[in-house]
C-alpha positions as CSV (number, residue, x, y, z in Angstrom):
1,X,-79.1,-4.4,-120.7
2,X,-76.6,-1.3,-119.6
3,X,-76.3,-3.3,-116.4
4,X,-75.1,-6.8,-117.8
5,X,-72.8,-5.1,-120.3
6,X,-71.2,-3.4,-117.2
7,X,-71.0,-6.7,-115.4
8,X,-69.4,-8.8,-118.7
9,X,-66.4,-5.7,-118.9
10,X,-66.3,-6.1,-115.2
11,X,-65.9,-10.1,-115.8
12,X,-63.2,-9.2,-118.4
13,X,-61.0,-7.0,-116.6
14,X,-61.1,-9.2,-113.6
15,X,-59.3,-12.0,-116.0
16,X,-56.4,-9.5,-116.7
17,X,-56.4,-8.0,-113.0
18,X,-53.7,-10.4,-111.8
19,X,-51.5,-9.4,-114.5
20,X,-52.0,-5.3,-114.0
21,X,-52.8,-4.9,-110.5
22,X,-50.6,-2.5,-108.5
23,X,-47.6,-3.8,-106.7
24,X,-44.2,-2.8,-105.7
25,X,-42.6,-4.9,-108.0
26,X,-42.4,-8.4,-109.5
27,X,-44.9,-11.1,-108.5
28,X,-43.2,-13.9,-106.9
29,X,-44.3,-16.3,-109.6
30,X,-42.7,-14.1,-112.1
31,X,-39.3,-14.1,-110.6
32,X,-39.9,-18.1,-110.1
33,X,-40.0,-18.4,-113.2
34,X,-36.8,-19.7,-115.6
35,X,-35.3,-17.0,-117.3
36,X,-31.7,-17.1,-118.8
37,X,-30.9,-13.4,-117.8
38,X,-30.5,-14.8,-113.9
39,X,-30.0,-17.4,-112.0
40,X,-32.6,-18.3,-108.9
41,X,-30.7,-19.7,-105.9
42,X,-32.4,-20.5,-102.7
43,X,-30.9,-19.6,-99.4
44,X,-30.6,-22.5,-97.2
45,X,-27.4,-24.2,-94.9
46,X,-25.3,-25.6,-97.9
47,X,-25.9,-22.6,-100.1
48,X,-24.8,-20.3,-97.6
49,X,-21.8,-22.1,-96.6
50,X,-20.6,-22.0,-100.5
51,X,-21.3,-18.6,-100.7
52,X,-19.1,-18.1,-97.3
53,X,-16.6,-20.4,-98.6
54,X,-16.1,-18.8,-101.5
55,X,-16.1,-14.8,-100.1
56,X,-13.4,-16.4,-97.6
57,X,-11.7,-17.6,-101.0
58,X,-11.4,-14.8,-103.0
59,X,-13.0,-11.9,-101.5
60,X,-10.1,-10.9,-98.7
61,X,-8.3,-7.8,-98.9
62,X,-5.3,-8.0,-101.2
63,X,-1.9,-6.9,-99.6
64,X,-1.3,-3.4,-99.9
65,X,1.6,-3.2,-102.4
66,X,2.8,0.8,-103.5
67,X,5.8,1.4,-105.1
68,X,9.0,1.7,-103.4
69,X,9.4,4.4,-100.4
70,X,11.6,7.1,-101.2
71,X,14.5,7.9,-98.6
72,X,13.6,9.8,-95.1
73,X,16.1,12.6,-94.8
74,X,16.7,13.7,-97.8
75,X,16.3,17.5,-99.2
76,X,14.0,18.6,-101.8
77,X,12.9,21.5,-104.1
78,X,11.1,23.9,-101.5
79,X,12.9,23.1,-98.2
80,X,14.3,25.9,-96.2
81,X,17.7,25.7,-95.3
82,X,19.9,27.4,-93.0
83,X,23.7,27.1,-93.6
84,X,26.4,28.3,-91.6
85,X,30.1,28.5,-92.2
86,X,32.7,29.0,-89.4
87,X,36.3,29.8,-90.2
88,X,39.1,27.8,-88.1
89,X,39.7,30.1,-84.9
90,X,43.2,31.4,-85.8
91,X,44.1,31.6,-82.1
92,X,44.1,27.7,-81.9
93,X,41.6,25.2,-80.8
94,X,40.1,27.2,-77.6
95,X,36.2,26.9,-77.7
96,X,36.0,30.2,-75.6
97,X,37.9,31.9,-78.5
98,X,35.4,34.2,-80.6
99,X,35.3,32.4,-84.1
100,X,34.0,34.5,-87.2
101,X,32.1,33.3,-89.8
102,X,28.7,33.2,-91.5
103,X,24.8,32.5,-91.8
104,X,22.8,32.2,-94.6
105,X,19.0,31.1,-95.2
106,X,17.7,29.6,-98.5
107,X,15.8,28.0,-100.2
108,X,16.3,24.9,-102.5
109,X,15.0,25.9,-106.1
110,X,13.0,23.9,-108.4
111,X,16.2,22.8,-110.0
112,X,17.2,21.5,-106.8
113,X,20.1,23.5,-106.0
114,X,21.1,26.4,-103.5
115,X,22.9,29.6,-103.2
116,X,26.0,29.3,-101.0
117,X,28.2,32.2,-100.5
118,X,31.8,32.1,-101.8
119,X,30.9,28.9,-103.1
120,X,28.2,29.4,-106.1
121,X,25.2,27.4,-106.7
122,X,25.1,23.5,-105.6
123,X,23.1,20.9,-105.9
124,X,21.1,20.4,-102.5
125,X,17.9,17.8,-103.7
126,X,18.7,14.5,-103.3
127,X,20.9,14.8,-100.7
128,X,20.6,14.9,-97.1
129,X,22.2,17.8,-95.1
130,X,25.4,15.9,-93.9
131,X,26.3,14.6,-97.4
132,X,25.4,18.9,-98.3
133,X,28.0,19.9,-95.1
134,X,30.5,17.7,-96.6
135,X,29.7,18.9,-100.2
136,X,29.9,22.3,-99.1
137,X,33.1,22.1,-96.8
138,X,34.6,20.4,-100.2
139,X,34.0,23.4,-102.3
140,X,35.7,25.8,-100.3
141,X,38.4,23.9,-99.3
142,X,40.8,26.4,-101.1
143,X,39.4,29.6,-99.8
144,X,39.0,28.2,-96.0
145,X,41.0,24.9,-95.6
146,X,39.4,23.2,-92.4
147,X,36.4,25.6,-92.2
148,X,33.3,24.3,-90.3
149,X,29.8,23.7,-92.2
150,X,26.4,23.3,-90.6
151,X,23.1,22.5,-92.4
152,X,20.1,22.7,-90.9
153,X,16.4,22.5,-92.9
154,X,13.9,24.7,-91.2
155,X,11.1,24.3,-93.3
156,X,11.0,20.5,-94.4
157,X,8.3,20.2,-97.3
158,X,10.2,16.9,-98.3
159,X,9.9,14.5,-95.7
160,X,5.8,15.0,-94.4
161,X,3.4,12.9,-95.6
162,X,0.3,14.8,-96.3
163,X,-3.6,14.5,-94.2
164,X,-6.5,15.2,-96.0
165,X,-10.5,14.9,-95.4
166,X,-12.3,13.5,-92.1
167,X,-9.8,14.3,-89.9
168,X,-9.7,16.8,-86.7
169,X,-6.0,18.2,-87.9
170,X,-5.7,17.8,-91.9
171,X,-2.0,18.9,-92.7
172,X,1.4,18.1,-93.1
173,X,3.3,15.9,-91.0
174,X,6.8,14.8,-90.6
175,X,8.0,11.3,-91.2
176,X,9.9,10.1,-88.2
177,X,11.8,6.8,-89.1
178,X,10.2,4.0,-86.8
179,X,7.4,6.1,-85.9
180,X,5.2,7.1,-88.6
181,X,3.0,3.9,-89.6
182,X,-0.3,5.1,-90.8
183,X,-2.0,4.3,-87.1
184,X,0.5,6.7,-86.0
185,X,0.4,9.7,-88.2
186,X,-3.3,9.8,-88.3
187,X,-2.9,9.9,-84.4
188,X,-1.0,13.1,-84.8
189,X,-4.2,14.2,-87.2
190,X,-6.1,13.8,-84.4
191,X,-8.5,10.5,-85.6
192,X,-10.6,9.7,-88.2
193,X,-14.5,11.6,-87.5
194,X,-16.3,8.6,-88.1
195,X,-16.2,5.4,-87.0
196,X,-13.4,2.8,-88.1
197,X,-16.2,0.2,-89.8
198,X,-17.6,3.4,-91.3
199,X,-14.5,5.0,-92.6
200,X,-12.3,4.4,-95.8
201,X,-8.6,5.6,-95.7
202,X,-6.9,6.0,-98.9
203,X,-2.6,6.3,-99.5
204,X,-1.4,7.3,-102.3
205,X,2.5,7.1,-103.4
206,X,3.2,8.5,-106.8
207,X,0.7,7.5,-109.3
208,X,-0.7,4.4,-107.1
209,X,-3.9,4.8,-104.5
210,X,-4.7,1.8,-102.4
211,X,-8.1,2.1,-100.8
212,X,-9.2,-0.1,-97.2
213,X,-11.8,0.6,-94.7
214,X,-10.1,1.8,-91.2
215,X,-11.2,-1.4,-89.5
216,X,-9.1,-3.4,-92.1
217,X,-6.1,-1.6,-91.4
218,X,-6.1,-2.2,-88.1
219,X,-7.5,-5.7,-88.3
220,X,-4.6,-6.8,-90.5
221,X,-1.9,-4.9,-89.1
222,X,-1.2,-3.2,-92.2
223,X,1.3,-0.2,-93.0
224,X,2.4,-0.5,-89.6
225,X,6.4,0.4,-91.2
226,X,6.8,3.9,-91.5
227,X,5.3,5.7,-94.2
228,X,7.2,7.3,-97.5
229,X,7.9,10.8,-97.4
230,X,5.5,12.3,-99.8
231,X,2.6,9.6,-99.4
232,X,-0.6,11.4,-99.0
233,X,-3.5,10.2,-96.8
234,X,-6.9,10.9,-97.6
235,X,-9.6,9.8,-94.9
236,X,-13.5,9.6,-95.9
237,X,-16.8,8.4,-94.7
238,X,-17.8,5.1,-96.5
239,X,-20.2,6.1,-98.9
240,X,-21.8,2.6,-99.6
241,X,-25.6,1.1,-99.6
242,X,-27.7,-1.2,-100.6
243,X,-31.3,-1.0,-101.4
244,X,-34.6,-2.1,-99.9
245,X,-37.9,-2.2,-102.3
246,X,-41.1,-3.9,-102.0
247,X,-43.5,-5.3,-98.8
248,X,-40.9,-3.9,-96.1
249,X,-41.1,-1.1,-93.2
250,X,-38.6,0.9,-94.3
251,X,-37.9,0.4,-98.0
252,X,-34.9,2.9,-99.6
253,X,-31.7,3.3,-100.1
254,X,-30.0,2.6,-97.1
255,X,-26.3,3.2,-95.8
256,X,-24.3,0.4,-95.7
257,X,-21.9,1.4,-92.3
258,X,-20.9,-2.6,-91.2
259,X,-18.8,-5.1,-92.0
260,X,-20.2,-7.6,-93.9
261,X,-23.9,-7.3,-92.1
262,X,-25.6,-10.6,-92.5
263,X,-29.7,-10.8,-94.1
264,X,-31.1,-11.0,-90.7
265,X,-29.5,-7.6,-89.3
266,X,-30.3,-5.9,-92.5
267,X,-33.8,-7.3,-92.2
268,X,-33.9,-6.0,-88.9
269,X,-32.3,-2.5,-90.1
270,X,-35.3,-1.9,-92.2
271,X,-38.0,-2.6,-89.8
272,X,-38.6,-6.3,-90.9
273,X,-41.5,-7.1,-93.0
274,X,-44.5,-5.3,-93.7
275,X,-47.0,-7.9,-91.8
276,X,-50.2,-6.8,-93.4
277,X,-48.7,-7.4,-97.3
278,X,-45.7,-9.4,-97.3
279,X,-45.2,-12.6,-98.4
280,X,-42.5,-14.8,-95.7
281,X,-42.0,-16.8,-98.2
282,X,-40.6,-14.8,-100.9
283,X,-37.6,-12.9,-99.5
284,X,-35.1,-12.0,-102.6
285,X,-31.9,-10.5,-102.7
286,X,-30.5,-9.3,-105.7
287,X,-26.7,-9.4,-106.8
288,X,-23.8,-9.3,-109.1
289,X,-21.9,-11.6,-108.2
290,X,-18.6,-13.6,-110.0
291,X,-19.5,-15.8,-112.9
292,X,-17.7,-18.8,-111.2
293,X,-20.1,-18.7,-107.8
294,X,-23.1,-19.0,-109.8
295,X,-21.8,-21.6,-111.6
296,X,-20.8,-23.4,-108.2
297,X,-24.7,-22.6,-107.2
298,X,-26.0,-23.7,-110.5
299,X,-24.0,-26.1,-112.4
300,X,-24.4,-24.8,-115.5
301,X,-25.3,-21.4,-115.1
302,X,-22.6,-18.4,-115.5
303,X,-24.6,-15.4,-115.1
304,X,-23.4,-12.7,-112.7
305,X,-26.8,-11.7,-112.4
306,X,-28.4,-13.6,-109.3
307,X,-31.4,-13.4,-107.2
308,X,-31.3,-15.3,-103.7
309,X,-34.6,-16.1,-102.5
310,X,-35.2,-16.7,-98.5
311,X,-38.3,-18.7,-97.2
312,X,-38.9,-17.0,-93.7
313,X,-42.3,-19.3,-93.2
314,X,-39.6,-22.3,-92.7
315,X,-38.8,-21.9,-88.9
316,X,-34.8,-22.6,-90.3
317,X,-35.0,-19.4,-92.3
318,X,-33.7,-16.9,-89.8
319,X,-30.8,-19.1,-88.7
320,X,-30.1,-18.8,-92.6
321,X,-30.2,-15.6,-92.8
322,X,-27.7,-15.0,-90.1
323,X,-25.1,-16.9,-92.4
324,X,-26.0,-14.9,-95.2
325,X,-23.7,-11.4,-95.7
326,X,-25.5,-8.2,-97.4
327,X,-22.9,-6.6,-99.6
328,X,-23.0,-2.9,-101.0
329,X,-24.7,-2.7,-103.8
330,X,-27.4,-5.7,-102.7
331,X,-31.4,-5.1,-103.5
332,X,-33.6,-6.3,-101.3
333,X,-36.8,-7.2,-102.0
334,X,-40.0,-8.2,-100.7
335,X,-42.8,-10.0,-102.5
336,X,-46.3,-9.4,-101.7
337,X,-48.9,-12.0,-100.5
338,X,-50.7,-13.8,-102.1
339,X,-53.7,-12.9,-100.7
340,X,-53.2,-9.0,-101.0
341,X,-52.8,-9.7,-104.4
342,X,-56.4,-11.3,-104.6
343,X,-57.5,-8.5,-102.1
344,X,-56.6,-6.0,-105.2
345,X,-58.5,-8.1,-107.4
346,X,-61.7,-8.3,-105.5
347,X,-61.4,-4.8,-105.4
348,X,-61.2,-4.1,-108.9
349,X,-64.6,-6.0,-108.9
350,X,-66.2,-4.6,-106.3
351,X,-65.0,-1.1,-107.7
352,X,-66.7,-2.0,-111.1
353,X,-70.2,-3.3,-109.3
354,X,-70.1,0.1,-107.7
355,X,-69.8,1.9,-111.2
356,X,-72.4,-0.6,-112.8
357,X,-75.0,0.2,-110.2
358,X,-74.5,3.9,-110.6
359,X,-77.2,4.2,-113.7
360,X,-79.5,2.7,-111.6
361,X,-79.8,4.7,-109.0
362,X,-79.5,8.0,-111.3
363,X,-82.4,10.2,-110.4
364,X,-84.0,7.9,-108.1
365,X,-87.1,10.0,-106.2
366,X,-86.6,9.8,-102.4
């Protein structure tokens, strides 16, 4: 009697077992199944090429755009100046004649202006040292008619742009007019650490930050033109991945270092499929993607949330996946097998036979 109850709750579990049996995620009929929260889109030539089509559309690189440069060669709040004044020779015009005449070092206050001797404070910011000589030369015009004025800045903190991050020399450097495009002042930092694909480079300008991989920048050709004095640099490793669940190798979260890697060498990143428990057959990607490609997938169908599904049994499938690009952010995921799903089942059974036979045996003389 014991023995046939055992075997009836055996018979009973075994009916739910397909619904509570372990797995690494979502049965593949599940996700088959039509559900308004995403859209199901399967991978094959056409799809892919209006997924491409589309990324080529609207997913390139917008131009850089930062607000306008201020002007190379100008004096700021914090520079270090060095002014000299020379009285006319009173002898005449001989340059071996001894000259008198004075030095002085400063530096340009927060309010911009300077300290010069017999001729009182001046404003120094915003102008560049010739317009200052001039300015200078002007003011004591009375005391020293025709004296000589030279400025020189000795400590520029105006005109640098500023290095930070992943870089062998972060600092300040000058900006030399038609030879400080970004290429050229990270040169003088000594290079980005990491590879171009694998690093981001940042420039900021006021209260604007523009943000492109390395490789993009010297794709495209961009900020080639000097930089702005003032702009700062920062340079980082890309800190982007996507994610890998389910009947693969290598599942976890996993650094995305490429440029637009396609399925198959992501595939291949994680070790390809787990041949004892995968199913070919049911090779998803998850995504967010824009409202307007679903609806170009799915007429019909706006929801950013989709899942791509790959069929790897079809010999066609890999060339598919070569034309399909992983993006950050991307889950990956592998269905199990059918028949490791009925494996689990049998063993639920056989695991219940084993505890109804137990009683049986109990106290058995040997």
């Amino acid at each position: 009697m014991t023995h046939n109850l055992l075997w009836t709750a055996a018979l009973g579990l075994g009916l739910t077992a397909c619904s509570v049996v372990p797995g690494s995620g979502p049965r593949t009929a599940a996700i088959e199944q039509p559900n308004p929260d995403f859209a199901l889109v399967d991978l094959t030539p056409e799809t892919t090429r209006t997924i491409a089509d589309f990324a080529a559309a609207h997913g390139m690189e917008a131009p850089i755009v930062l607000p306008p440069a201020r002007q190379v060669g100008l004096i700021g709040p914090g520079d270090l100046l060095r002014v000299a004044i020379w009285e006319p020779n009173p002898n005449g015009t001989s340059l071996n004649a001894d000259r008198s005449g004075l030095e002085t070092v400063t530096r340009v206050g927060i309010d911009g202006t300077i300290g010069v001797p017999y001729a009182g404070r001046m404003q120094a910011a915003g102008r560049t040292p010739a317009q200052l000589e001039r300015a200078v030369g002007d003011r004591l015009a009375h005391e020293s008619p025709g004296a000589q004025v030279v400025v020189l800045v000795t400590d520029d903190l105006t005109n640098d742009v500023i290095v930070q991050g992943e870089v062998a020399k972060p600092g300040r450097y000058p900006v030399v007019p038609h030879s400080s495009g970004l290429l050229d002042i990270l040169a003088m930092a000594g290079g980005a650490h990491t590879p171009e694909r694998q690093t981001m480079v940042r420039i900021t300008r006021g209260d604007t930050s523009v943000t492109r991989t390395l490789s993009h920048l010297v794709e495209s050709r961009a900020m080639e033109t000097d930089l702005a004095p003032g702009d700062r640099i920062l340079v980082q490793p890309r800190q982007s991945y996507f994610y890998a669940f389910g009947a693969v190798n290598r599942p976890g979260e996993q650094a995305y270092n490429d440029e637009d890697p396609s399925l198959a060498h992501t595939l291949a990143r994680i070790e390809g499929l787990a041949d004892n428990r995968a199913d070919p057959a049911a090779v998803f990607v998850y995504r967010r993607q824009s409202a307007e490609l679903t609806r170009q997938l799915v007429p019909g169908n706006e929801t950013p949330q989709t899942i791509y599904r790959l069929n790897l049994r079809d010999p066609a499938g890999f060339f598919v996946s070569e034309r399909f690009a992983v993006v950050p952010g991307d889950l990956l995921y592998v269905s199990e097998s059918p028949i490791v799903e009925a494996a689990k089942v049998v063993g639920i059974f056989t695991g219940l036979a084993n505890v109804g036979a137990v009683p049986l045996s109990a106290g058995t003389q040997y």
